[in-house]
N, C-alpha and C positions, 0 to 999 in steps of 0.2 A: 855239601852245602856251599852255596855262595858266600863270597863277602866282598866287601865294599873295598878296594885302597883308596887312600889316599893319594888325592892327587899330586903330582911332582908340582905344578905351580899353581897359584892360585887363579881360578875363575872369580872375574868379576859380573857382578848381574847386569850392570849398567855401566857401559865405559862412556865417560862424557866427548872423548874424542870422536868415536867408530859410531854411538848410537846419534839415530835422528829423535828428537823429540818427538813425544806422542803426539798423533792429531788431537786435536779438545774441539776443532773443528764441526759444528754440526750443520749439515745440509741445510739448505735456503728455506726459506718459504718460498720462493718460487719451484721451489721444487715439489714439496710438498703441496702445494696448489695444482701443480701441475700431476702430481700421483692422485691425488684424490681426483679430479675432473677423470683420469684415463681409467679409475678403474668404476666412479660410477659409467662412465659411457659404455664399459665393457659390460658392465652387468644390466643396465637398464636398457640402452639403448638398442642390442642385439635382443633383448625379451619381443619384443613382438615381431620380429624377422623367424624367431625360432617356431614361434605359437602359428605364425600363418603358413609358414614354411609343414610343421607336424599339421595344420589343420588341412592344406590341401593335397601332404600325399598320400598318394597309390601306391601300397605296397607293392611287385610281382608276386605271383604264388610258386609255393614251393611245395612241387609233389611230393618233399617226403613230411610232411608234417599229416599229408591225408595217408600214408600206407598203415598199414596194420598194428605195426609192430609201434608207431608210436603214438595212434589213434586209441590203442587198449591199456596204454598206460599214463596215469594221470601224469607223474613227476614226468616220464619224457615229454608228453606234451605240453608244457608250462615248459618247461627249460627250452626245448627245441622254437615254441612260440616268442618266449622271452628273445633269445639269441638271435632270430631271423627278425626281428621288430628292430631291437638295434642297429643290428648290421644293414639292414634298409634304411632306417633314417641318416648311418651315417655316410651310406653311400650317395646322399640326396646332399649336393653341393649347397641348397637354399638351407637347408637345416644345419651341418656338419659347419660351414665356414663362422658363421654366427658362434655355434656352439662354441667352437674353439678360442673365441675373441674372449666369448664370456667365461671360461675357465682360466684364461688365459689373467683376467682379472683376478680371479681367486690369487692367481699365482701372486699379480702382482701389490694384492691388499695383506697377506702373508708378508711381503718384502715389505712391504711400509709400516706393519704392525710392530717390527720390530723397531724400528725407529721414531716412528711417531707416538707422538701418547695418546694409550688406547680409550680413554673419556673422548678424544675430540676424532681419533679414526673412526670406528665406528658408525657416529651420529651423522656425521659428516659423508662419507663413506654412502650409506643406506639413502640419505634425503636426496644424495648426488640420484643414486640408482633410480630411486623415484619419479625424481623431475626428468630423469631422461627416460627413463621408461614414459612417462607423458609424453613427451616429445616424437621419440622413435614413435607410438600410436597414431600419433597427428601423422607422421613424415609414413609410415607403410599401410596405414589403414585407412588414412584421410579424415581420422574421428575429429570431430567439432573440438577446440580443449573450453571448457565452459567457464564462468565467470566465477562460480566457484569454487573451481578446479584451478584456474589462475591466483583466487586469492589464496588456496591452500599453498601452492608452490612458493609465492611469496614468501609467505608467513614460514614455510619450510627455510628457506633464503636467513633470513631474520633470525632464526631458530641456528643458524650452521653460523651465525656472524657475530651471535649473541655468547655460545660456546668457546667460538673462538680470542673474542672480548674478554670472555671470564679465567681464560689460562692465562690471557697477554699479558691483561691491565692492573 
């Protein structure tokens, strides 16, 4: 069995000489303005790069998904189907680069979740995705944004400035 000695000198927890004070320091809101705008852009704005991108590939064909041995069984051919579907889409640079931006956002609403408060992440967060997903539509599809589809993003606007009011003020 173990035991503990006692130390020959004492530890201090906190030497006021040797320690730095804690940070109490918290990040800007420019910062914070600036995580929100990057990770709605990441989620909304790559959404319809990705949708045109999977609506107009061709996959190749892969002889072994026609041979026998996985044409007479149901689970290989779902798995062998599933697997060669991904692995085309992500070898398709119009689909895969997007993809990556908007997981990449995941990553980064994860890193802001822990520090921002998650009432105003969120709401904030999602309306960004929104308005840019309208947007990226306009900028890769050439879709019309209608009048009101403008007054909705507004009023989304209003909605992320009105949340943000109710923490500040």
């Amino acid at each position: 069995m173990y035991t503990i000695a006692p130390s020959p000198t004492p530890i201090l927890l906190s030497d006021p000489v040797t320690s730095a004070p804690p940070d109490t320091s918290a990040p800007s809101i420019l910062r914070y303005i600036i995580g929100f705008l990057l990770i709605g852009i990441a989620w909304g704005f790559t959404t319809p790069f990705i949708r045109a991108a999977a609506r107009t590939h061709q996959p190749p064909s892969h002889p072994i998904l026609s041979s026998p041995s996985v044409t007479n069984s149901f689970l290989k051919s779902k798995l062998y189907g599933a697997f060669f579907g991904v692995v085309d889409l992500l070898r398709n640079p119009r689909y895969a680069i997007p993809l990556v931006v908007n997981l990449t956002g995941s990553i980064w609403f994860f890193l802001l979740i822990g520090q921002a408060e998650l009432s105003l992440t969120v709401p904030i967060t999602n309306s960004l995705a929104f308005l840019f997903t309208v947007l990226g539509e306009w900028w890769v599809e050439r879709k019309v944004i209608s009048r009101d589809t403008w007054i909705g993003m507004i009023l989304s606007l209003c909605g992320i400035a009105l949340c943000v009011h109710s923490k500040t003020g």
